[in-house]
TIVO-991204 format. One line per field, with one value per residue (C-alpha): residue in one letter; x, y, z. Coordinates in pm, 1 decimal, decimal comma. Layout:
BEGIN
res: [a | ...]
x: [X | ...]
y: [Y | ...]
z: [Z | ...]
This chain:
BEGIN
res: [x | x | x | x | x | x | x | x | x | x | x | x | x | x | x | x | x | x | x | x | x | x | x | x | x | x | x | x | x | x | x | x | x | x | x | x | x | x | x | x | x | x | x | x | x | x | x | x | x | x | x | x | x | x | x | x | x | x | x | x | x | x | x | x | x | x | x | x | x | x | x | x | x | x | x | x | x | x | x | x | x | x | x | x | x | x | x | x | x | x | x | x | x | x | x | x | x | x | x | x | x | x | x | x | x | x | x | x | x | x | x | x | x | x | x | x | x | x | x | x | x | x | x | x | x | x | x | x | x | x | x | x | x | x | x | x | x | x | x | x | x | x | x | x | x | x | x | x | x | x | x | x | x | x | x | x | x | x | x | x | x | x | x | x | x | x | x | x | x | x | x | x | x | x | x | x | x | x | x | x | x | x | x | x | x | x | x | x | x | x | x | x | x | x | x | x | x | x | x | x | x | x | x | x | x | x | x | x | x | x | x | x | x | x | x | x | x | x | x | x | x | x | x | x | x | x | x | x | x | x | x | x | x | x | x | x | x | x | x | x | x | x | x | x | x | x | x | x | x | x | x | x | x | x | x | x | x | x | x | x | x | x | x | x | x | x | x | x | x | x | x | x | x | x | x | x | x | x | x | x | x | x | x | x | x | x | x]
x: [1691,9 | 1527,2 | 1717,2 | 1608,9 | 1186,4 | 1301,6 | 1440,3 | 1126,4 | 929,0 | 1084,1 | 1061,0 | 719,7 | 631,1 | 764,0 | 529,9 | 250,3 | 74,7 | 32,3 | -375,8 | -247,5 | 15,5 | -193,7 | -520,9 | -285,5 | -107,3 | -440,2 | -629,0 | -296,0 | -86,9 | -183,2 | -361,2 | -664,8 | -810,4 | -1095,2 | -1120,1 | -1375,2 | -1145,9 | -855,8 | -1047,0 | -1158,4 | -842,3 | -658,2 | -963,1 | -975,2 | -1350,2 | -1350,0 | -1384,1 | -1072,0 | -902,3 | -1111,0 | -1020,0 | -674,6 | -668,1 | -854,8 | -634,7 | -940,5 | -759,9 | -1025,1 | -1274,8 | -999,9 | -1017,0 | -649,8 | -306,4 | -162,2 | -420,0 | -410,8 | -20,0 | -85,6 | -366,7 | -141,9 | 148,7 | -49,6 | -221,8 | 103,2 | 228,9 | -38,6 | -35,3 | 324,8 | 486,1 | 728,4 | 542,8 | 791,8 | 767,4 | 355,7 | 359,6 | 676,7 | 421,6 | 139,9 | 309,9 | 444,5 | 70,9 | -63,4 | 224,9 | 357,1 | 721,3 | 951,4 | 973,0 | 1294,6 | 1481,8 | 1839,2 | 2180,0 | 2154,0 | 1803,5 | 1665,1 | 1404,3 | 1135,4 | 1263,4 | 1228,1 | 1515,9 | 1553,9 | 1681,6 | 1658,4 | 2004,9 | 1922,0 | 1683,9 | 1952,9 | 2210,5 | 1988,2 | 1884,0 | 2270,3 | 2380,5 | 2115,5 | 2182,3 | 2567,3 | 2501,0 | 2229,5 | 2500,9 | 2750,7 | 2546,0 | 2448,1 | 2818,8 | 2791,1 | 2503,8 | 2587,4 | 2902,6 | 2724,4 | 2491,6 | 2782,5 | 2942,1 | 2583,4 | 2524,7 | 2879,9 | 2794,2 | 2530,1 | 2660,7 | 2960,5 | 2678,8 | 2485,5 | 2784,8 | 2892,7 | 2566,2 | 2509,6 | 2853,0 | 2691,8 | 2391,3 | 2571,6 | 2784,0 | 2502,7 | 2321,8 | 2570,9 | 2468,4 | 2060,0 | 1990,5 | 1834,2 | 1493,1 | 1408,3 | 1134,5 | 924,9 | 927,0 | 657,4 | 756,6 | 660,1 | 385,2 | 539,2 | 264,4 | 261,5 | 377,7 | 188,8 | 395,8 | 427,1 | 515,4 | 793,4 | 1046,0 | 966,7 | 1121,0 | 1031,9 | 772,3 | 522,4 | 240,7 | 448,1 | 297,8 | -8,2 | 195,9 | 135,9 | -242,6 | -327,0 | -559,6 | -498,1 | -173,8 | -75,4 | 188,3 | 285,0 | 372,9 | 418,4 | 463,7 | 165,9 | -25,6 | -230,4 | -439,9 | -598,0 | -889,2 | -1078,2 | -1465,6 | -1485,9 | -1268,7 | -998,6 | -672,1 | -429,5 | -195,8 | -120,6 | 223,2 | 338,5 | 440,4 | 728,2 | 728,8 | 811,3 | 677,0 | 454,9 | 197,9 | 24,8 | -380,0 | -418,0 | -689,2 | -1093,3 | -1335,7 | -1436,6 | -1112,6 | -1126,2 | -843,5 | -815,7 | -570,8 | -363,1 | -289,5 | -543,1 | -382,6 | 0,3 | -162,8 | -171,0 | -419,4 | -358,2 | -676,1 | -567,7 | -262,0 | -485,6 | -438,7 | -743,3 | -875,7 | -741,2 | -929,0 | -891,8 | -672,0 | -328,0 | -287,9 | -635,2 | -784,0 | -994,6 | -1163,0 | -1396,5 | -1215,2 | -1296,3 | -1040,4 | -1245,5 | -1176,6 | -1521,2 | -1557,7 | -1304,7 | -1273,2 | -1029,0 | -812,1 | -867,9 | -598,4 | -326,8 | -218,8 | 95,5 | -109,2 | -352,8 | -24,1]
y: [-3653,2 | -3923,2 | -3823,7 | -3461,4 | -3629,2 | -3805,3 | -3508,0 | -3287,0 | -3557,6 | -3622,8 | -3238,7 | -3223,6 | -3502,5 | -3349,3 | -3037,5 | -3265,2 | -3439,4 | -3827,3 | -3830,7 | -3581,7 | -3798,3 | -4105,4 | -3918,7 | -3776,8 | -4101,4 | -4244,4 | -3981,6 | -3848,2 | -4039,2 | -4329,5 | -4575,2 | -4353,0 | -4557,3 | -4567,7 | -4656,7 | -4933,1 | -5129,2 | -5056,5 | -5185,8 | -5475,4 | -5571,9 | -5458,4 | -5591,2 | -5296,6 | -5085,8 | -4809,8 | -4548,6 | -4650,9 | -4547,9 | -4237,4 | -4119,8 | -4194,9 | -3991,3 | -3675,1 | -3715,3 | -3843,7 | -4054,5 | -4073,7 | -4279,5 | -4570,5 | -4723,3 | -4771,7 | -4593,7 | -4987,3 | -5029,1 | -4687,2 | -4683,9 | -5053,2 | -4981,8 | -4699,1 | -4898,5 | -5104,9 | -4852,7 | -4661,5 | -5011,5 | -5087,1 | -4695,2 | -4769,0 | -4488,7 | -4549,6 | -4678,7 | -4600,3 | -4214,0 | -4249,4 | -4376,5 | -4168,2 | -3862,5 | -3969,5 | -4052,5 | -3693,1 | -3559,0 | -3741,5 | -3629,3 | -3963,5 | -3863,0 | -3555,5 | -3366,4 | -3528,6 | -3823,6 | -3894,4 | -3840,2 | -4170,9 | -4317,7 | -4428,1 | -4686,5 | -4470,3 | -4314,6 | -3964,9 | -3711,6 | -3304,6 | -3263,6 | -3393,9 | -3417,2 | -3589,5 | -3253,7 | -2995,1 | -3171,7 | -3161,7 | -2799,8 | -2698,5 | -2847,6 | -2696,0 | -2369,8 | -2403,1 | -2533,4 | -2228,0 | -1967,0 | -2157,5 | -2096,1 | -1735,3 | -1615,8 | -1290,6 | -1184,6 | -1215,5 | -1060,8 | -781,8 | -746,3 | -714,9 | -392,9 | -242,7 | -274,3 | -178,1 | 142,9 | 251,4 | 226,8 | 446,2 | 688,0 | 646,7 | 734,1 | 999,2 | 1124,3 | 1087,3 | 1330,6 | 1605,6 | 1620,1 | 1603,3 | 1898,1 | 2100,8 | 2012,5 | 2194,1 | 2510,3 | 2426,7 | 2431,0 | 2097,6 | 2084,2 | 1842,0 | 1651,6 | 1433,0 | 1076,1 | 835,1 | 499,7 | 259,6 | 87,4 | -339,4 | -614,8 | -749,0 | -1131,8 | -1377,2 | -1518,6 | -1829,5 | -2144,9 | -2281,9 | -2084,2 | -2002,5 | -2233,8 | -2067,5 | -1852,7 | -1872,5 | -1655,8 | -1322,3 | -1166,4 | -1103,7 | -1017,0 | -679,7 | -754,3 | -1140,1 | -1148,4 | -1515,7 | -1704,9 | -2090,3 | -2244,5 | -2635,7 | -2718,5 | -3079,3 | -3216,1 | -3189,6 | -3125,9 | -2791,5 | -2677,2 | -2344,9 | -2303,0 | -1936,8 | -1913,8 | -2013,3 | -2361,5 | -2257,1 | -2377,8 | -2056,1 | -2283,0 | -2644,5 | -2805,1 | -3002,6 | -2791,0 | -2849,5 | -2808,6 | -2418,0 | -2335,0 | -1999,9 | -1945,9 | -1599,0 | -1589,7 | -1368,0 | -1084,1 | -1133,3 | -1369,3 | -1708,9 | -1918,6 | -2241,5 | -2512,4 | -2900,8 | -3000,0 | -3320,2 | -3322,8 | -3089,4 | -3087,4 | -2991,6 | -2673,7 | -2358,7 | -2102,6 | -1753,8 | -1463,5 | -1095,6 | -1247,8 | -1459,6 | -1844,6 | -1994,8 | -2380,9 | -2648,3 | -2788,0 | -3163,8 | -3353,8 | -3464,4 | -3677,6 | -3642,2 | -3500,0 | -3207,7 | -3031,4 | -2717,7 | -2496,8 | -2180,2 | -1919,7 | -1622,5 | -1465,9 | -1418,7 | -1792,2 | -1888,4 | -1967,4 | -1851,9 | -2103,8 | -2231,4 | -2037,5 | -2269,2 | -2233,9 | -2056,7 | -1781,6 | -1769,8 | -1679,2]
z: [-2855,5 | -2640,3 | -2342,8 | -2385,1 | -2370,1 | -2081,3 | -1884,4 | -1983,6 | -1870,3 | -1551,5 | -1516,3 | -1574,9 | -1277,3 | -1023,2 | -1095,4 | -1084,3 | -815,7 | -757,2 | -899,8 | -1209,9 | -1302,0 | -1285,5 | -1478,8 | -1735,6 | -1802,3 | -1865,3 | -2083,7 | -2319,4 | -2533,7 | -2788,4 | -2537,5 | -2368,4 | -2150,5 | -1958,8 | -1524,8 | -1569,1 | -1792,1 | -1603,7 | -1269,1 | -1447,9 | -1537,8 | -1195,8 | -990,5 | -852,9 | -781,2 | -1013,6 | -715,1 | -592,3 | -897,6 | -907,2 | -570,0 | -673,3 | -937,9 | -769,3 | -442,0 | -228,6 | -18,6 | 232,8 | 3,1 | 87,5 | 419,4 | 481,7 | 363,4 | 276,7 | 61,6 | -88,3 | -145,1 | -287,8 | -493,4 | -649,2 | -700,3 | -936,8 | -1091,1 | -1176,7 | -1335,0 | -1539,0 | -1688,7 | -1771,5 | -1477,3 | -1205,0 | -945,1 | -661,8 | -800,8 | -769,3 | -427,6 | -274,8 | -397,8 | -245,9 | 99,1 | 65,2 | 22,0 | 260,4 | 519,4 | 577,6 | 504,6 | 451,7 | 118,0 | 54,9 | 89,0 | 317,0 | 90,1 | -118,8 | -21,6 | -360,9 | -203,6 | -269,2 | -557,6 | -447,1 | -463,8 | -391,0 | -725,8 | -1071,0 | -1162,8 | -1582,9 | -1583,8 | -1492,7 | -1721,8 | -1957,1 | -1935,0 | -1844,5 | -2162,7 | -2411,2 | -2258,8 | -2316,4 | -2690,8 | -2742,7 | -2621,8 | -2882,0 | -3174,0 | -3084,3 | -2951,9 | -3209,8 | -3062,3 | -2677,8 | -2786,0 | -2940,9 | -2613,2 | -2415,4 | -2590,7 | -2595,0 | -2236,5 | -2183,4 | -2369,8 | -2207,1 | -1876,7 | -2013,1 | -2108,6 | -1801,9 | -1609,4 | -1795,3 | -1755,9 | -1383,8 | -1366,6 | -1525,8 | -1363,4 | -1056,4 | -1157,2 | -1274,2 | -899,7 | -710,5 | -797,0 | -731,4 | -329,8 | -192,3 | -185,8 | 157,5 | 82,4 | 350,8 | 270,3 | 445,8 | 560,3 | 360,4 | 565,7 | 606,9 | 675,1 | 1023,9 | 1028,1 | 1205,0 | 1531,5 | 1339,4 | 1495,8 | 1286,4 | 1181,4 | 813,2 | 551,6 | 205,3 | 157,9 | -134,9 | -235,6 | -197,0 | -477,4 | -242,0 | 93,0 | 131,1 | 94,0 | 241,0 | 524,5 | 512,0 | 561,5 | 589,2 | 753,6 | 731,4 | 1081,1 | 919,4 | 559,0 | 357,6 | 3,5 | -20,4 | -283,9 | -309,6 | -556,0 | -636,7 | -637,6 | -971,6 | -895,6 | -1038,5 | -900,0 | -759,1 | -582,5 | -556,5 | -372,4 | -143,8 | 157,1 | 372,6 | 780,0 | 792,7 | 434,8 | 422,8 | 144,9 | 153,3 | 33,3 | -202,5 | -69,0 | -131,4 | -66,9 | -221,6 | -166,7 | -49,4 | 46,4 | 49,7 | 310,2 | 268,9 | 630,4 | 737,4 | 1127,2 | 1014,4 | 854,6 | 1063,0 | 952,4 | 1055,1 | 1006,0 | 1001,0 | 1271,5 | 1504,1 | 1460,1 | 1378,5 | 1418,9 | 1225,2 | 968,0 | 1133,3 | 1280,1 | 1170,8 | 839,9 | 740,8 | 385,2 | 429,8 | 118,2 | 35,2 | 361,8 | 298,1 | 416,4 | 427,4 | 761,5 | 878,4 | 793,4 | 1015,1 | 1402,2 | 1665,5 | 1792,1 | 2183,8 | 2409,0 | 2522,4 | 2912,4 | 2802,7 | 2630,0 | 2899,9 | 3160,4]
């Protein structure tokens, strides 16, 4: 039972950000607590532990003190600090999305391996208990592909007496990719392909949020050098960049300004195309 909490939980971390971890560990559980009692007792000022928890990293002059200031923060709200502060290195695009074969210094990993155990095993026990009905499943599905089949014969003998009828079919128009930089990783978003006037590119490691007009959030991951995430279509969206200069952001196929320079947070960015700026022509595009 306890190790099935534990695997949700550990599940449920590596969803979240660094701040959300941090906020929700504060605010759910038995012990809410409140920042000013936590800074008093930490010694640390109460925006510090704010901008920790909203992923405003700039309020805090340097990353030592940031990662520091998290690492105590995560103690005293009872989470693994090394998981809070290998996060918020990945955010702020200090490292890769995953750690070497064996590196546990940080504590980060590409997989959760009590998780998929976890889920793996009450999978196995669930088809146990419900065998008859799987079993069941299986002879349905087996007849109605017999009946499919059988059906798909007929019709087809029944056809050969009918002349074809040729019938014009349009290509299917395909959306025009952006000549991206990187070759493309994993792509994200593709629900609004076909549509996006807008798409991202991480050209190096970094956290991305995506927020409609109404602030609320579409889109929120850490994105790894070569990941694509397509806009959905319209106006009103806005980004805040982790590492607003290892973002490329592409307008209708042109590549547009960054939003700042490399391993800096950038917020309210709005990625409406007419909002947007052309990139300066490099000497290569220029020949």
């Amino acid at each position: 039972m306890n190790d099935n909490i534990i695997n949700e939980t550990e599940v449920h971390n590596v969803e979240m950000t660094a701040g959300e971890m941090l906020r929700n560990a504060r605010t759910t559980g038995r012990r809410k607590r409140e920042i000013p009692t936590i800074a008093k007792q930490l010694c640390i000022r109460e925006e510090f532990l704010q901008a920790l928890e909203d992923g405003d990293y700039s309020v805090i002059p340097e990353p030592v003190y940031i990662l520091g200031f998290a690492r105590n923060y995560a103690m005293e709200l009872g989470l693994n600090p090394d998981e809070v502060v290998a996060k918020i290195k990945r955010e702020m695009g200090l490292v890769s999305d995953c750690a070497p074969e064996g590196d546990t210094a940080e504590g980060v990993s590409c997989v959760v391996p009590g998780a998929a155990a976890g889920i793996v095993n009450r999978a196995l026990g669930f088809v146990r208990r419900k065998w008859k009905w799987f079993a069941g499943g299986a002879v349905l599905i087996a007849a109605l592909i017999i009946g499919i089949v059988m059906l798909s014969v007929s019709l087809k003998k029944d056809a050969t007496d009918v002349e074809p009828t040729v019938v014009a079919i349009e290509p299917t128009p395909v959306a025009t990719e952006p000549a991206y930089a990187k070759t493309v990783r994993e792509r994200f978003g593709t629900e609004n392909r076909e549509k996006s006037n807008v798409v991202l590119q991480a050209v190096q490691d970094g956290w991305v949020k995506i927020e409609d007009a109404r602030g609320n959030t579409v889109f929120s991951r850490v994105l790894v050098s070569g990941d694509v995430y397509y806009v959905p279509e319209g106006n009103g969206y806005k980004a805040i960049f982790g590492n607003a200069g290892g973002i490329d952001i592409w307008a209708n196929g042109v590549l547009m300004e960054k939003a700042g320079p490399a391993h800096t947070r950038k917020s309210g960015i709005s990625l409406s195309p007419e909002n947007l700026k052309p990139a300066a022509p490099t000497a290569a595009d220029a020949e």
